[in-house]
N, C-alpha and C positions, 0 to 999 in steps of 0.2 A: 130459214135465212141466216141464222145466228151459228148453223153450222157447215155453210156453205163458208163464211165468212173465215171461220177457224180454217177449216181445209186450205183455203187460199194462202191464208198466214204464214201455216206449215209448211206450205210450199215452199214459198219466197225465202223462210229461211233456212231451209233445207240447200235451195239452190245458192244461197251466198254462203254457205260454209261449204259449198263444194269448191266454187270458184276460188275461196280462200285457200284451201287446203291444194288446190291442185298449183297455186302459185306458189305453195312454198316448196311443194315436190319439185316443183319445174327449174327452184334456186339449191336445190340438194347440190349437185357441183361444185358450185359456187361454197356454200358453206363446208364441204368438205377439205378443198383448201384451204382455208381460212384456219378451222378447227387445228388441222395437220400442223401449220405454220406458229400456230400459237404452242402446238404441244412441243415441237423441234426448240422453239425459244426458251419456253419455262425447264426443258430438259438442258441445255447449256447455261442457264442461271445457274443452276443447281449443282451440276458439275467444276463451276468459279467456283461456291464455295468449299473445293475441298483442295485445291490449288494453292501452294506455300506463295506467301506477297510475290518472290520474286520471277513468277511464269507471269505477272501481269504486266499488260506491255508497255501500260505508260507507268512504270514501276524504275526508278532508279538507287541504287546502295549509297547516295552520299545525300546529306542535305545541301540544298542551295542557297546562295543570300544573295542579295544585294543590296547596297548602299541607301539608306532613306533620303530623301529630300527634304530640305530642312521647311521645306510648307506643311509635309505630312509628320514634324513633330510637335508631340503634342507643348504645349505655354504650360510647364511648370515651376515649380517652386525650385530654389537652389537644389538640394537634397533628395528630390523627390524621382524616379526612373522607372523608364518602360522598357521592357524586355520584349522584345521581338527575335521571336523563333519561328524558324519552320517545324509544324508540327510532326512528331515521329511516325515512321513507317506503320500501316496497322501490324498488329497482331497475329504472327503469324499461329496456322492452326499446326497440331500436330502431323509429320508427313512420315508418311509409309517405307519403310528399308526400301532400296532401289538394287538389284544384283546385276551388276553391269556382265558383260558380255565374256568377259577374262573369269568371272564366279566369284569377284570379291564382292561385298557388300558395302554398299555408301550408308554412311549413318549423317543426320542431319543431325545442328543442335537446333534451337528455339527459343532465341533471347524473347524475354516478357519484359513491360514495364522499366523505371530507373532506380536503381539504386540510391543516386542522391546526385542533387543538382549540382549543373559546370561552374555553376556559378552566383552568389547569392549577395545583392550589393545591400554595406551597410550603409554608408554614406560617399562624396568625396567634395574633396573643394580644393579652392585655389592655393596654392605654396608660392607664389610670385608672378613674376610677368609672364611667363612663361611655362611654366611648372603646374603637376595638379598634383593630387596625392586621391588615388581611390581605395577605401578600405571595404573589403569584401568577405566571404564565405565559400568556399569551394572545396569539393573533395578530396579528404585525406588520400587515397589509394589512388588518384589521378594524379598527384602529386611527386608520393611518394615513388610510384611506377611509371608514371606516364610522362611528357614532357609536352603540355599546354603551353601556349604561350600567348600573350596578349597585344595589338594594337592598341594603340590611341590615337583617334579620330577629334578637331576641331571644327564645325562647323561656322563660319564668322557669317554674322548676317548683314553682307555689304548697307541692306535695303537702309535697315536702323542708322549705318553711320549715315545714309545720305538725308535719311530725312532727318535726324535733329542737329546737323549743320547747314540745314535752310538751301542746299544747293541740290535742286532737283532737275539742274539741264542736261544731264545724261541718264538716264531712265533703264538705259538699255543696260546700263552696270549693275541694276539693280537684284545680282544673283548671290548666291551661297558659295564661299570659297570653303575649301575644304584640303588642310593640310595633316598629314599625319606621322605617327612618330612611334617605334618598338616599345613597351609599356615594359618597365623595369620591375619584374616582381620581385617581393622582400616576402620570405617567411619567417617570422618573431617568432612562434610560437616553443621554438626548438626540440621541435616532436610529439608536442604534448596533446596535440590535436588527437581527435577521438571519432565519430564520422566525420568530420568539417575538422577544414586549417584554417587561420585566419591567415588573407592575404591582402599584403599592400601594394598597391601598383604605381608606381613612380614614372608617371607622362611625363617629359623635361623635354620640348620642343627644342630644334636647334635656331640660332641666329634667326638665319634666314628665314625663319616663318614668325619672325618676332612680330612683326606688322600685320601680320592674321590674327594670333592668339592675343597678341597683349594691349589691344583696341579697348578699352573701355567704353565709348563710342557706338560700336556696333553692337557687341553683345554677340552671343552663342552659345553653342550645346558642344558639349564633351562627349564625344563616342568613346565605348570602348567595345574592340571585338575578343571575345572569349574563342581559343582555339583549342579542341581539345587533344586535335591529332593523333586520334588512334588510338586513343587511352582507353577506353572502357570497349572497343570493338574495333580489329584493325580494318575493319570493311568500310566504317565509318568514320566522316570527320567533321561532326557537326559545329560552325560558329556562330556562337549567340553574337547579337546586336544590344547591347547596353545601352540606354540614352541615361550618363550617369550625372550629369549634369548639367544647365540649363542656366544663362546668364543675360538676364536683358537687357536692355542697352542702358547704357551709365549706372548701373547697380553696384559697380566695386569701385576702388579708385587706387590705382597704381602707388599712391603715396602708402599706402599701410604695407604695403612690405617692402620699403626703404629705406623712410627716416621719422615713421611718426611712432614714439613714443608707448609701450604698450600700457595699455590699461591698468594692469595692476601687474604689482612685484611679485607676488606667489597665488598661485592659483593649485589649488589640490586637485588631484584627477581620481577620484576614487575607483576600484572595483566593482561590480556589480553587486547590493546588498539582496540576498535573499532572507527566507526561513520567520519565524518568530521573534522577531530581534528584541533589546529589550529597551523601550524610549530612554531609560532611565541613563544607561551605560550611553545611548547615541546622543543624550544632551551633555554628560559629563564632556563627553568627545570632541564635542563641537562648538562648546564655550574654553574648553581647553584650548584649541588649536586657532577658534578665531582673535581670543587674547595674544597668543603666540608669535601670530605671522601678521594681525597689526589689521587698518583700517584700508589697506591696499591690498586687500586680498581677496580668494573667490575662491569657492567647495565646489566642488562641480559632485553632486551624488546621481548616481546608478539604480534606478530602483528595476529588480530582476525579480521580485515579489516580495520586498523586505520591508518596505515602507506601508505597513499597515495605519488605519487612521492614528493611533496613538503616535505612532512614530512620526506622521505626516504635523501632530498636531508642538510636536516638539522641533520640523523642522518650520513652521511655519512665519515665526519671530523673524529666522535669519534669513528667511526668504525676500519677505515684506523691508526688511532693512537692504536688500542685496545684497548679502555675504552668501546667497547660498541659489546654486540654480538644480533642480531637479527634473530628472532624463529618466522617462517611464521607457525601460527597454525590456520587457515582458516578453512581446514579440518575438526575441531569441529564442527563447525556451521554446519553438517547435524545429529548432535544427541542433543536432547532438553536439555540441565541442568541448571543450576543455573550460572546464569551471566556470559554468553561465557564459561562456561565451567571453570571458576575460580577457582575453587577449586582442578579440574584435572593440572593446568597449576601453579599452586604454590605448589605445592604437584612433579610434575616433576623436577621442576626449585630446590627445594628442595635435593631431592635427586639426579639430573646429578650433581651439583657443591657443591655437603655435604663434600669433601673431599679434597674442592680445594680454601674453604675461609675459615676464621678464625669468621667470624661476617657473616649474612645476616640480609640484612633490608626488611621491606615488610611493603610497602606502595603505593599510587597512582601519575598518574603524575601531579594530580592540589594539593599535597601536597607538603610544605617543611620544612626540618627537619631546626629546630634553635634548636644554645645552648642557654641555658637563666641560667645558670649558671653565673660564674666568667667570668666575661671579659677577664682574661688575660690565661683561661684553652683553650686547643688547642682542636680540635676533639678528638687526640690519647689520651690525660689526661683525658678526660672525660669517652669513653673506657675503658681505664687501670682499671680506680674506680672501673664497674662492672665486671670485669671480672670473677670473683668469681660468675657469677649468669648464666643461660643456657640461659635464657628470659627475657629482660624487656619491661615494655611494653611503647608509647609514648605518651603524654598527646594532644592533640587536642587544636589548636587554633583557631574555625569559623570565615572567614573574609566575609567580606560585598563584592558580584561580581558586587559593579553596583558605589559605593558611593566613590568618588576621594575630594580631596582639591578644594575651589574655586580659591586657587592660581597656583594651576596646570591647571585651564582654557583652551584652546587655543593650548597647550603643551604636552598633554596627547599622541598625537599620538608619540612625540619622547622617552617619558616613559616605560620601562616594566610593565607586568602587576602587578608583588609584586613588584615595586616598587611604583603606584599610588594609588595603592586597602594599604587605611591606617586604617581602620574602622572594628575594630574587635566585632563579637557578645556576648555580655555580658547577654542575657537571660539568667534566671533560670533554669535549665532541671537538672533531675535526674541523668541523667549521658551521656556523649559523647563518640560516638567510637573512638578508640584507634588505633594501631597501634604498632608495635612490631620490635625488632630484638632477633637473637636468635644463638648460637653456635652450626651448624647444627650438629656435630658430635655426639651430645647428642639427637639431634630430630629425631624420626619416622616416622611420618606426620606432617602434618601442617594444617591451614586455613588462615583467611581473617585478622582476628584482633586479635587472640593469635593463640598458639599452646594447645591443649593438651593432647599433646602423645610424652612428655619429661622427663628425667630423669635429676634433677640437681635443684638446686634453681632457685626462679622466684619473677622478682622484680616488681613492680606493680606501685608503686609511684614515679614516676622519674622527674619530674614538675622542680624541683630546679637544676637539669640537662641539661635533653632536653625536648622538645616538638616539634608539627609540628605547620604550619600556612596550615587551610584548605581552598582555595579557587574555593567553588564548583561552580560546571558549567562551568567555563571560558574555561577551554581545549576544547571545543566543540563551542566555540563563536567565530566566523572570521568575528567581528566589534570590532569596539573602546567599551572599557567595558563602562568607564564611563558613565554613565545616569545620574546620577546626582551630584552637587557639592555642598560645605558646609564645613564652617570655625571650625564649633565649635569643642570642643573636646568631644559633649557626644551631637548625632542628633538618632533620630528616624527615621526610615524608614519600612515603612510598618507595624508599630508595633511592630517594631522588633529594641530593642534599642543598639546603638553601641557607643565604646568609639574608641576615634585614640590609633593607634601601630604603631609607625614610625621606630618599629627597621627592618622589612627589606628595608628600603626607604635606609636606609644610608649603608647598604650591599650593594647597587647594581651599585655602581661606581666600585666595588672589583671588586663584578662578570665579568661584562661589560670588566675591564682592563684584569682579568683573560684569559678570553673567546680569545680578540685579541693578547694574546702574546702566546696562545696554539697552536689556527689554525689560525690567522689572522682575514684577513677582509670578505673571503668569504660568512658568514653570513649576511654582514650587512645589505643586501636588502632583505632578512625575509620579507614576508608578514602577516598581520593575518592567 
């Protein structure tokens, strides 16, 4: 019975793998086309990827833009910008010689990747009612070969004025006006740019859109369009969309560039501080200068890697009293220009505080300004004199970094450094750089050792006024400078022949008394 029973089993499944098997025979056709139609597709996938970008057919050689609406930008901070690009074409692969019909041969090229960006914003802000000022980063050899050129875009956001004037019966006004205007670019840098130029762009709306842009009211966003036209591939002309600044409603007020008052009468704009500097030399510096230019004054410092804690701990006094604001621009150092980026970071420092000092100086921190005037003229009287002028610029005094008194012997270590270093270079040369201040109000841009992109007079000879004392290299020395010592008043070193200048030896009891009756004694264990 038990093997009656298997027999029967064996049957049954004998017979349902027949009926199985003869139904898939019976779909053979069926899968045959299918199979077929799968292999034709996966074989044209595979033949796209050996196809240069431009045989594809929704494949165009220019990029596209258009305009954002001001819903879809984003609520930021004055300062702060979004770049909206269309992303680049991919990557084309390497394509095969072609021998046309005639026997010449077409050779392709195969641009990869970008050399360096159209455009790199560092800041921008307002210059008036109307007027913006954006300082930037863009390519050297697009510049110097190409001819970019930039828009400026104002978005006003009608909505803002209506709702905080409490008048909400026309609803339907409630859109984005949007006026625009050719963007003036200024290059300062005077060649000195290196991959990256620094660029300033000068938005100045006309009349007629005055009641758009110069709404305190509504508020708005500053577009800027980046055009590169051809510059880096004449096949291409791609334009960036900058949102380079962002203004919410009642945030500014049209009286600060009119008739109110600036903040303070000198405001220093420094360079960019790098390297190893030495706290010792940047506190001499900065009790020196804030004695100088008085309790109405402001240091604006650059840290580009230079302000180590030591150095931070020696700016920290003048901070906490508000003599001194510090600007970590680090940041730069991943795009190659012209001496950290100098030219972008005095050109900033220019226009964030144009409307909030009376005087800027621009200088380094192993300089220092002397008057060599009248002994008994104050800073402010010597001032006063030029006021009448937009620039003057500051005469150079080279000091010797190495050569001290042989009576200072032994005692050096309790000396500052302008107070030891007495041995000024009297070499012949054609001429020596210089050094500037300027009544930002009148300036555009700026650079390193003059301006020129000002409106206003500009004084050039000012020696029987002021000058500076230059003591190069020392800010970056943490040793005793002294190297060597010598009585006379007129020694040689190196070839290089020097007379004594003992007028800042006898400043530096002032300074010194200054320094401790501002912040005390905190300072006095300063190291090099």
């Amino acid at each position: 019975m038990v093997k009656d029973q298997r027999d029967k089993e064996k049957t049954v499944c004998k017979s349902n793998v027949t009926e199985k098997f003869g139904l898939i025979w019976n779909c053979a056709a069926e899968l045959k086309l299918i199979l077929t139609a799968l292999l034709l597709l996966c074989s044209f996938a595979t033949l796209l990827q050996f196809l240069p970008s431009r045989f594809f057919p929704f494949y165009y050689p220019t990029y596209t833009y258009t305009t954002l609406p001001s819903n879809c930008l984003p609520n930021v901070t004055a300062v702060n910008a979004t770049v909206v690009t269309t992303p680049p074409p991919p990557e084309p692969l390497p394509l095969a010689e072609v021998v046309l019909d005639n026997g010449v041969v077409k050779r392709s090229l195969n641009p990869v990747g970008n050399a360096a960006y159209n455009f790199i914003l560092v800041s921008a802000y307002r210059g008036g009612p109307n007027t913006f000022a954006i300082i930037g980063l863009s390519s050297k050899p697009l510049h110097v070969y190409g001819r970019p050129s930039y828009t400026c875009e104002y978005h006003s956001d009608k909505e803002n004025e209506i709702t905080s004037s409490g008048d909400d019966t026309d609803s339907s006004n409630n859109e984005t006006v949007v006026v625009s205007v050719r963007g003036h670019k200024i290059l300062p840098d005077w060649g000195y740019g290196r991959v990256y130029t620094t660029v300033v762009i000068n938005c100045t709306f006309p009349d007629s859109d005055t009641s758009v842009v110069s709404n305190p009211a509504s508020g708005g966003q500053l577009i800027l369009k980046a055009a590169v036209n051809g510059g880096f591939d004449t096949e291409l002309n791609p334009t960036d969309t900058i949102l380079a600044l962002t203004e919410p409603a009642n945030s500014w007020n049209i009286s600060k560039y009119t008739n109110t008052p600036p903040k303070y009468d000198y405001l220093y704009c420094g360079s960019p501080i790098y390297g190893n500097l030495s706290p010792q030399r940047v506190r001499e510096w900065l009790a020196y200068h804030v004695r100088l230019f008085g309790q109405r004054s402001h240091f604006v410092i650059y840290d580009a890697g230079g302000v180590h804690p030591e150095v931070l701990e020696v700016l920290k006094p003048w901070m906490e009293l508000g003599y001194v604001t510090l600007q970590d621009v680090m940041e730069q150092e991943r795009f190659d220009a012209y001496y950290h980026n100098q030219f972008a970071v005095v050109n900033d420092c220019l226009h964030r505080y144009r409307f909030d000092a009376k005087w800027m100086f621009f200088f380094d921190v192993d300089e220092f300004v002397y008057l060599s005037g009248d002994d008994n003229a104050s800073f402010e009287d010597v001032m006063e004199s030029v006021r009448e002028y937009t620039m003057f610029t500051i005469e150079q005094i080279p000091m010797s970094n190495e050569v001290c008194l042989l009576k200072d012997a032994g005692k050096t270590n309790k000396q500052w450094g302008f107070e030891k270093l007495v041995y000024k270079n009297v070499k012949k040369v054609g001429r020596r750089d210089r050094k500037y201040a300027i009544q930002p109000r009148n300036v555009f841009a700026t650079g390193v050792h003059i301006s020129q992109n000002y409106q206003g007079n500009y004084l050039m000879r000012t020696g029987q006024l002021m000058k500076y004392y230059h003591y190069h290299g020392t800010i970056a020395q943490r040793r005793e400078l002294c190297r060597r010592f010598d009585n006379g008043t007129y020694v040689v070193a190196d070839g290089i022949p020097y007379v004594q200048d003992t007028n800042m030896t006898s400043i530096a009891p002032l300074v010194k008394s200054f320094e401790l009756e501002t912040i005390g004694s905190r300072l006095e264990s300063t190291r090099q």
